[in-house]
C-alpha positions as CSV (number, residue, x, y, z in Angstrom):
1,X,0.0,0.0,0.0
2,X,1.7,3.5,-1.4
3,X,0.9,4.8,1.9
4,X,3.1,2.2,3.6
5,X,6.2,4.7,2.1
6,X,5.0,7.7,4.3
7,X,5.0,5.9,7.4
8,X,8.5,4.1,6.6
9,X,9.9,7.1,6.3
10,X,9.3,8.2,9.8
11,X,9.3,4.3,11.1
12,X,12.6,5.1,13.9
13,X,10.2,7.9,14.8
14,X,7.4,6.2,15.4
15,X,8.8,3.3,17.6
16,X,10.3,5.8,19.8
17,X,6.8,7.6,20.2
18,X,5.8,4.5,21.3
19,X,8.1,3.8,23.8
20,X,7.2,7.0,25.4
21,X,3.6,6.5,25.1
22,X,4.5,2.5,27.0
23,X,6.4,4.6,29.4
24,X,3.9,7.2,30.6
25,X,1.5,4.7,31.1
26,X,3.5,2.8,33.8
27,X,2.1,3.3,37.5
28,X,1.6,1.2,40.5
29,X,-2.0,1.7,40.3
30,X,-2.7,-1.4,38.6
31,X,-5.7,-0.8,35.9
32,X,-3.6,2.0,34.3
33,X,-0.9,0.2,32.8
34,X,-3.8,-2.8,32.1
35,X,-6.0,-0.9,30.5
36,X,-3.1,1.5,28.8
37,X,-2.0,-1.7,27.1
38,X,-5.3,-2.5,26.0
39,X,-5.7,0.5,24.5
40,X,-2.0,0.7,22.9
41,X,-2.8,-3.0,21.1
42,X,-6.1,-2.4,19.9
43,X,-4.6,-1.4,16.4
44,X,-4.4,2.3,16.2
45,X,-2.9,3.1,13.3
46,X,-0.9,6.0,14.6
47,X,-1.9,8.5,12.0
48,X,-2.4,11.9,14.2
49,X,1.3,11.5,15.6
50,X,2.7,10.4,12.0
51,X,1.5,13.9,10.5
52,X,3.3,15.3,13.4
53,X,6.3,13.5,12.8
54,X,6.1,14.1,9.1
55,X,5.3,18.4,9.3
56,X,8.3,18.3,11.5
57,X,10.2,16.6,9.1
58,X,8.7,18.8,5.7
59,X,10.4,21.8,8.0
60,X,13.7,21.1,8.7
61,X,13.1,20.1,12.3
62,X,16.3,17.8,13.9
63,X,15.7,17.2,17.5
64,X,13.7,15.1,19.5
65,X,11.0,17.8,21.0
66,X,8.8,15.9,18.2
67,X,8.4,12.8,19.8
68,X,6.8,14.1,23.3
69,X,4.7,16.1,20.9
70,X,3.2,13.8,18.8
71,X,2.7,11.2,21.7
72,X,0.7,13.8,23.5
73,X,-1.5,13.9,20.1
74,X,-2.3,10.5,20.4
75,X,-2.7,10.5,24.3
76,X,-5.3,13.5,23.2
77,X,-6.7,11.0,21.0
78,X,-7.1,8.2,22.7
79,X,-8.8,9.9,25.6
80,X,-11.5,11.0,23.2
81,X,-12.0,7.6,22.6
82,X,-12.4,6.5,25.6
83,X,-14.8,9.2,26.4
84,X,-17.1,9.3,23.5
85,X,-17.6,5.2,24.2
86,X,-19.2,5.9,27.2
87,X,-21.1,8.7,26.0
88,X,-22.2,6.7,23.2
89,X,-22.6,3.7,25.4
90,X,-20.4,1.7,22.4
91,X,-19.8,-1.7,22.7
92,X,-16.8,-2.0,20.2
93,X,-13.6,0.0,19.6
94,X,-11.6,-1.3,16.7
95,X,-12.9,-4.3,16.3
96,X,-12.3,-5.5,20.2
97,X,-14.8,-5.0,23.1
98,X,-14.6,-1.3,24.3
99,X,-12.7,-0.2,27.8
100,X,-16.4,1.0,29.1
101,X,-17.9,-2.5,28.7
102,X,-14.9,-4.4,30.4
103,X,-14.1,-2.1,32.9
104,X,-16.8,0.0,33.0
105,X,-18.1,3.7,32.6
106,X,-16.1,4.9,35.2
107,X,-13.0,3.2,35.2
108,X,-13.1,4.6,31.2
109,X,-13.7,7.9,31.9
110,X,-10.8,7.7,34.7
111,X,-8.4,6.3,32.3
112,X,-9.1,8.6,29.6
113,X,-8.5,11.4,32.4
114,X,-5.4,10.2,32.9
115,X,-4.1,10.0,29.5
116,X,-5.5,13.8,28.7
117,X,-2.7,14.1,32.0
118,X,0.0,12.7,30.3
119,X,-0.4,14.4,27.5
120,X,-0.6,17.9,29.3
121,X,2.7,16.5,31.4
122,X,4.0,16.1,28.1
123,X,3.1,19.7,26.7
124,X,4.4,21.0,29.7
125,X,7.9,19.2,29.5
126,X,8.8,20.8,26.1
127,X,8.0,24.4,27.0
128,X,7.1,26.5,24.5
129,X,4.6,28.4,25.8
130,X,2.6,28.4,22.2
131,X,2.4,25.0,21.6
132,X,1.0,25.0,25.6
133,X,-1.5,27.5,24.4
134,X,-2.7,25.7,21.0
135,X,-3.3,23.0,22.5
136,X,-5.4,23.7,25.5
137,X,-7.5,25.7,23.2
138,X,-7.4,22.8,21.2
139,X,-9.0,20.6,24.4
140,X,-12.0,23.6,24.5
141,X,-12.6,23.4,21.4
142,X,-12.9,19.3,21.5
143,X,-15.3,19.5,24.6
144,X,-17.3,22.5,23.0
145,X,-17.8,19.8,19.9
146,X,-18.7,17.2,21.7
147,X,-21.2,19.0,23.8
148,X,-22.7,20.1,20.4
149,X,-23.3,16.9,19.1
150,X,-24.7,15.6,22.3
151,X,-27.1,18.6,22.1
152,X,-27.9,17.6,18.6
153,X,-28.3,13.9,19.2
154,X,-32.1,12.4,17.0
155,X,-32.3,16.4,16.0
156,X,-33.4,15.3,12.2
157,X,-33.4,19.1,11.5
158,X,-30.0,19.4,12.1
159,X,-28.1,21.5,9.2
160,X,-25.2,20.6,7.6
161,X,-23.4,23.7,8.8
162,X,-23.7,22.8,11.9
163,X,-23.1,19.0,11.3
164,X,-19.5,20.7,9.7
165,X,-18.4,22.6,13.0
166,X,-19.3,19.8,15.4
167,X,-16.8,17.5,12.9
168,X,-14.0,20.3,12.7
169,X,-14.2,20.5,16.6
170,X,-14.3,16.8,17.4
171,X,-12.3,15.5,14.8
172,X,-10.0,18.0,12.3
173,X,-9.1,20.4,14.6
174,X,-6.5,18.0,16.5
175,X,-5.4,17.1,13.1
176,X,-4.7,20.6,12.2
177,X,-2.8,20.9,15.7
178,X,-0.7,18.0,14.6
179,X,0.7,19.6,11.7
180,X,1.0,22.5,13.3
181,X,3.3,22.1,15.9
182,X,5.6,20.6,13.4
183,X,5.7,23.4,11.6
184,X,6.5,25.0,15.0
185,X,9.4,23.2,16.2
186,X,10.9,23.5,12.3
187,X,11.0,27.4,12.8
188,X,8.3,27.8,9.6
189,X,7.6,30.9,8.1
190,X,4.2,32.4,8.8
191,X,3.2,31.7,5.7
192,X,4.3,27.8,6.2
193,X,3.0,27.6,9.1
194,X,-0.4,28.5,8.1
195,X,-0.3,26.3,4.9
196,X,0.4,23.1,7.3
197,X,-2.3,24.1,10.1
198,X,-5.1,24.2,6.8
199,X,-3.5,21.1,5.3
200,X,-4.7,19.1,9.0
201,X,-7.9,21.1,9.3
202,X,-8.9,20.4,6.0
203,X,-7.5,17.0,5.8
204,X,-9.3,16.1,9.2
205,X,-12.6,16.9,7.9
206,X,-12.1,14.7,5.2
207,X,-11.4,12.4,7.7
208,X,-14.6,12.3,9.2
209,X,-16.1,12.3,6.5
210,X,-14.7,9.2,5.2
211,X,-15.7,8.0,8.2
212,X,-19.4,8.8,8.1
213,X,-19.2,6.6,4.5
214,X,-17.6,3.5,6.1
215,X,-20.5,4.0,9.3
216,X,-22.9,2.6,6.2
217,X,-20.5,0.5,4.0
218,X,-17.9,-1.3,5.8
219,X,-18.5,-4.6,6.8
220,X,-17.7,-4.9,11.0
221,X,-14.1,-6.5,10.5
222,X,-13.3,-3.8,8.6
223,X,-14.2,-1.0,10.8
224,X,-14.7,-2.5,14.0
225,X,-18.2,-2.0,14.1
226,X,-21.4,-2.5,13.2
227,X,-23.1,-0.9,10.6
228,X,-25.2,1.6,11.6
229,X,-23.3,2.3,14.6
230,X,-23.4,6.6,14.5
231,X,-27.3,6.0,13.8
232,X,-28.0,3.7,16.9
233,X,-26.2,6.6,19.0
234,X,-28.2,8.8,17.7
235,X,-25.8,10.4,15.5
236,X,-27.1,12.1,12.2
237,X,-23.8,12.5,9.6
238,X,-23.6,13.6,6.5
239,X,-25.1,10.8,3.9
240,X,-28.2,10.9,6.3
241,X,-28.5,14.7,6.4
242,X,-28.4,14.7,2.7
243,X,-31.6,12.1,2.5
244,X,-33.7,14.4,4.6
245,X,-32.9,17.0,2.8
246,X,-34.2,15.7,-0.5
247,X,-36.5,13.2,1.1
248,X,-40.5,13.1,1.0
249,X,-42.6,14.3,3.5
250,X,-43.4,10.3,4.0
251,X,-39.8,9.4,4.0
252,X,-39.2,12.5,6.5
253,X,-41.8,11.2,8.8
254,X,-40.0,7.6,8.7
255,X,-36.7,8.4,9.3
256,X,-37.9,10.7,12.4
257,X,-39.5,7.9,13.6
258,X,-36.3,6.0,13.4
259,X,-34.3,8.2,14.9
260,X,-36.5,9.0,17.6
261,X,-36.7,4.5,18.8
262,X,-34.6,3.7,21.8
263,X,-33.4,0.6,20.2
264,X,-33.2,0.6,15.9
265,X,-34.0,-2.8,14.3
266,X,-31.9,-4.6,11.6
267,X,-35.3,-3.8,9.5
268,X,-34.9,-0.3,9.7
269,X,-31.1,0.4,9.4
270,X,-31.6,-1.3,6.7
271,X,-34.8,1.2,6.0
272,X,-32.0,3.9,6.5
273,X,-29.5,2.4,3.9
274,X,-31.7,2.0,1.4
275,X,-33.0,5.5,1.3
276,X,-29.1,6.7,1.8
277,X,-28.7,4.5,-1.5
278,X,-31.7,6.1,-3.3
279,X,-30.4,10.1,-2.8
280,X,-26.9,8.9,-3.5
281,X,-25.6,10.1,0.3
282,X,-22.6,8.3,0.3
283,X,-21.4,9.8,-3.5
284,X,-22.0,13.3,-1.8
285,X,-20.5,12.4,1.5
286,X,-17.9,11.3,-0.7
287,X,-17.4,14.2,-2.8
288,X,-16.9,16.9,-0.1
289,X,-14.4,14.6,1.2
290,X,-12.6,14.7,-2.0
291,X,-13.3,18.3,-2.5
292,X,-11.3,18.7,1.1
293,X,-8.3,16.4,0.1
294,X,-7.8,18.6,-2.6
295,X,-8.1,22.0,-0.8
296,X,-5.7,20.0,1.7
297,X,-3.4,19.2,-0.9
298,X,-2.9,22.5,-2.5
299,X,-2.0,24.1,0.9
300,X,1.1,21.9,0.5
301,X,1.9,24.1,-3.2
302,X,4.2,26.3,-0.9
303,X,6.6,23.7,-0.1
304,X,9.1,22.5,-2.2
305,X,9.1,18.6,-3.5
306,X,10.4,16.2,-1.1
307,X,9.9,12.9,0.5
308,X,8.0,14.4,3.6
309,X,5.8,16.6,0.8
310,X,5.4,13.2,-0.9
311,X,4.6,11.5,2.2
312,X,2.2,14.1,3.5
313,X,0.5,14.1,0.2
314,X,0.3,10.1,0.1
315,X,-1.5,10.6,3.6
316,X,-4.1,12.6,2.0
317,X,-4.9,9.7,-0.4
318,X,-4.6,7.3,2.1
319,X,-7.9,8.9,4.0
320,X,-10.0,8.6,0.9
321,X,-9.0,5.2,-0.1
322,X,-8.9,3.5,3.7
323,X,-11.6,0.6,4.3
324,X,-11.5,1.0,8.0
């Protein structure tokens, strides 16, 4: 797989970052490192701390502030994770049984705690005042999405503006940190600086949206859930906001009914899909994510050809063509 090159390139790196991410979860209170471990095996593919790696790279950076960095990304991450399970009162993460329904609610939330810790110890450690400051505004930002959505939960009148800033909260804007803080430690220009940040915002909303395709396409090995699984939390994405937007009155009054159940049928997911078929939802979901790996890509114009350009722009791809 052509991405495969991108993260070869920064492969030293990225055994180191997880060393220090194995490291910070060590403590003698024993269901941290047991359920850190968990966590670290369940297959995360590493790709918010790769981009961090790889902007670093892009701008001449040739220390080691990176690692710490990028670990606290994925510590970031993680904790989401671990959170919005037990908000979403998921069953599955990645194909294996969730931390929330082995350990339970509380324990998760806990743990997830923790890690956002470690990753503010981690901020703290390098110093720079800046990166400190993007990336608590970052954590606001994050809760103020997820507040949003939870707000919006069943809400079939939700608009796709809206829909858009919850998913740049939540999901793009730690992306766009990512990159840049690389672009940070290298010493970028403004100008670069800026290019790198819009690359990760735009290139996280893609993201997500990619993801809001595979929620009604991907078989559960491949994503590590079942289909359907944002609609049964009572999440309306894109593909779905599309439908009720073209919809009939008829269909309208179906889908709320749907939406509105405590527990959705195999019947009516199947309901959902069909009509997410008929309005073409997924080829439109599909298009703005396109349409958002090609603003991302641009943004990358300003630098000039490299691997770590190269990698960076086989990143982009890999979003749109990943199965999971």
């Amino acid at each position: 797989m052509a991405v495969l090159e991108a993260f070869d390139l920064i492969n030293g790196e990225l055994q180191r970052v997880e060393e220090t991410l194995r490291k910070n979860i060590e403590s003698q209170v024993k269901i941290i490192p047991e359920v850190g471990d968990y966590v670290l095996k369940s297959g995360g593919k590493r790709f918010r701390p790769s981009l961090a790696l790889v902007s670093a790279r892009l701008c001449g950076y040739q220390g080691e502030r990176h690692i710490n960095l990028a670990s606290a990304v994925e510590f970031i991450h993680t904790a989401s994770l671990l959170h919005d399970d037990v908000i979403d009162e998921a069953e599955l993460r990645r194909g294996k049984s969730s931390v929330n329904s082995i350990w339970g609610n509380k324990n998760s939330i806990l743990i997830g705690d923790y890690l956002s810790s470690r990753a503010s110890s981690l901020v703290a450690h390098d110093g720079d005042l800046r990166i400190v400051k993007i990336f608590s505004e970052f954590i606001s930002r994050m809760a103020e999405g997820e507040l949003l959505q939870h707000a919006k939960r069943k809400n079939i009148n939700l608009h796709e503006d809206d829909y858009l800033s919850i998913i740049k909260k939540k999901t793009a804007t730690l992306i766009s940190v990512a990159c840049q803080v690389g672009a940070i430690l290298g010493q970028s220009s403004p100008e670069e600086e800026s290019a790198l940040t819009d690359f990760g915002l735009d290139l996280g909303m893609a993201f997500q949206l990619k993801d809001d395709c595979l929620d009604y396409t991907s078989e559960k090995e491949e994503l590590g859930k079942g289909i359907g699984a944002d609609l049964k939390e009572g999440k309306l994405t894109l593909p779905l906001l599309l439908v009720l937007k073209k919809c009939t009155a008829q269909e309208k009054k179906a889908i709320k009914k749907i939406v509105s159940a405590s527990v959705l049928t195999k019947k009516e997911l199947t309901t959902v899909a069909d009509l997410i078929d008929k309005y073409e939802g997924i080829d439109y979901t599909l298009d703005r994510a396109n349409e958002y790996i090609s603003k991302a890509k641009r943004h990358l114009d300003i630098f000039p050809d490299s691997p770590e350009k190269y990698a960076l722009q086989l990143m982009a791809d890999y979003v749109i063509g990943r199965k999971s």
